[in-house]
C-alpha positions as CSV (number, residue, x, y, z in Angstrom):
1,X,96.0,101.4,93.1
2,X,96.3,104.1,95.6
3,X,94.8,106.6,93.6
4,X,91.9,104.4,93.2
5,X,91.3,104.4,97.0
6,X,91.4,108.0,97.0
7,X,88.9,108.5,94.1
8,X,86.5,105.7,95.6
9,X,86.5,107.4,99.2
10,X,86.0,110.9,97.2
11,X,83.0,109.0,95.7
12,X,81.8,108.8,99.3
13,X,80.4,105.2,97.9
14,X,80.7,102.4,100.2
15,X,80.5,99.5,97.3
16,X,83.3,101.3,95.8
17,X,85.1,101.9,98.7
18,X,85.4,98.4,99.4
19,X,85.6,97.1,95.9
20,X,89.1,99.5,95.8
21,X,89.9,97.9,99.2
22,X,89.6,94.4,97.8
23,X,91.6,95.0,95.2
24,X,94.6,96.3,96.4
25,X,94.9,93.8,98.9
26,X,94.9,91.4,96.2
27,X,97.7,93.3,94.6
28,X,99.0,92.5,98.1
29,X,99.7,96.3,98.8
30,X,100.6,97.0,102.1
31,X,97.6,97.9,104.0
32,X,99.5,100.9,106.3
33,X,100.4,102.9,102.7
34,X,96.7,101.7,101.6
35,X,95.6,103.5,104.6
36,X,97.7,106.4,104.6
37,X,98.7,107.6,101.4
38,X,94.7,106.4,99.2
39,X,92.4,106.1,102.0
40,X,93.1,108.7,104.3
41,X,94.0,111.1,101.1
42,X,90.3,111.1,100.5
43,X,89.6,111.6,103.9
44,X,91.6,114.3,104.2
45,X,90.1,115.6,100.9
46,X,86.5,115.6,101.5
47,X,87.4,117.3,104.7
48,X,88.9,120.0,102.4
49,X,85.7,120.2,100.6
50,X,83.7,120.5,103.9
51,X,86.2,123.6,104.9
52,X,85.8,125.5,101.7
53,X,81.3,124.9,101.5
54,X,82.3,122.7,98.6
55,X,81.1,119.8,100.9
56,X,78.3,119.5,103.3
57,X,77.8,117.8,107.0
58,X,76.1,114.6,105.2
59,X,79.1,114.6,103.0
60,X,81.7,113.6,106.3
61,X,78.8,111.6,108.0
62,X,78.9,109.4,104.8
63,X,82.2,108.6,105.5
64,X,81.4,106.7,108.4
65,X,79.5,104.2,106.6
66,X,82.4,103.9,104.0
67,X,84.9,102.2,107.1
68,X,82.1,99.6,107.5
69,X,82.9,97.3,104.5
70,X,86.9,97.8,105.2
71,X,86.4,95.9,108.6
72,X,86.1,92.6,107.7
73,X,89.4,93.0,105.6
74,X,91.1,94.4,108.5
75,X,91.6,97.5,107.4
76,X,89.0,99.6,109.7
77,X,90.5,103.2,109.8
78,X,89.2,106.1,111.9
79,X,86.8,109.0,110.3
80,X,87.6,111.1,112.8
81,X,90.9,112.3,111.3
82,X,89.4,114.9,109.3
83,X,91.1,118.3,109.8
């Protein structure tokens, strides 16, 4: 489950972002680890991409759009945490 919240944020997909978010809550996982250890994984990782050239600027600003669907499931999470 968690890895499937990191691969759906590294798909910089909204739809699949909260399809991923949907489910796991379902599985009633804990939304703190859902943040932490899936979510913010894929943050972190795209941020890694960014830092290397692997990634570009439109890349990170995508992610802002991804938080949007989370919200209404109460699990809105800052993009601004990249490294």
């Amino acid at each position: 489950m968690l890895e499937a919240l990191y691969r759906a944020v590294l798909s910089r997909e909204p739809e699949e972002v909260a399809r991923a978010v949907e489910e796991a809550i379902g599985a009633g996982l804990d939304p703190l680890t859902m943040i932490e250890e899936g979510l913010a994984r894929g943050l972190r990782e795209v941020g890694d991409l960014y830092g290397r050239g692997e990634a570009f600027l439109a890349d990170l600003l995508s992610l802002i759009h991804i938080s949007e669907p989370t919200r209404p499931l109460y699990i809105s999470y800052a993009v601004f945490c990249l490294k």
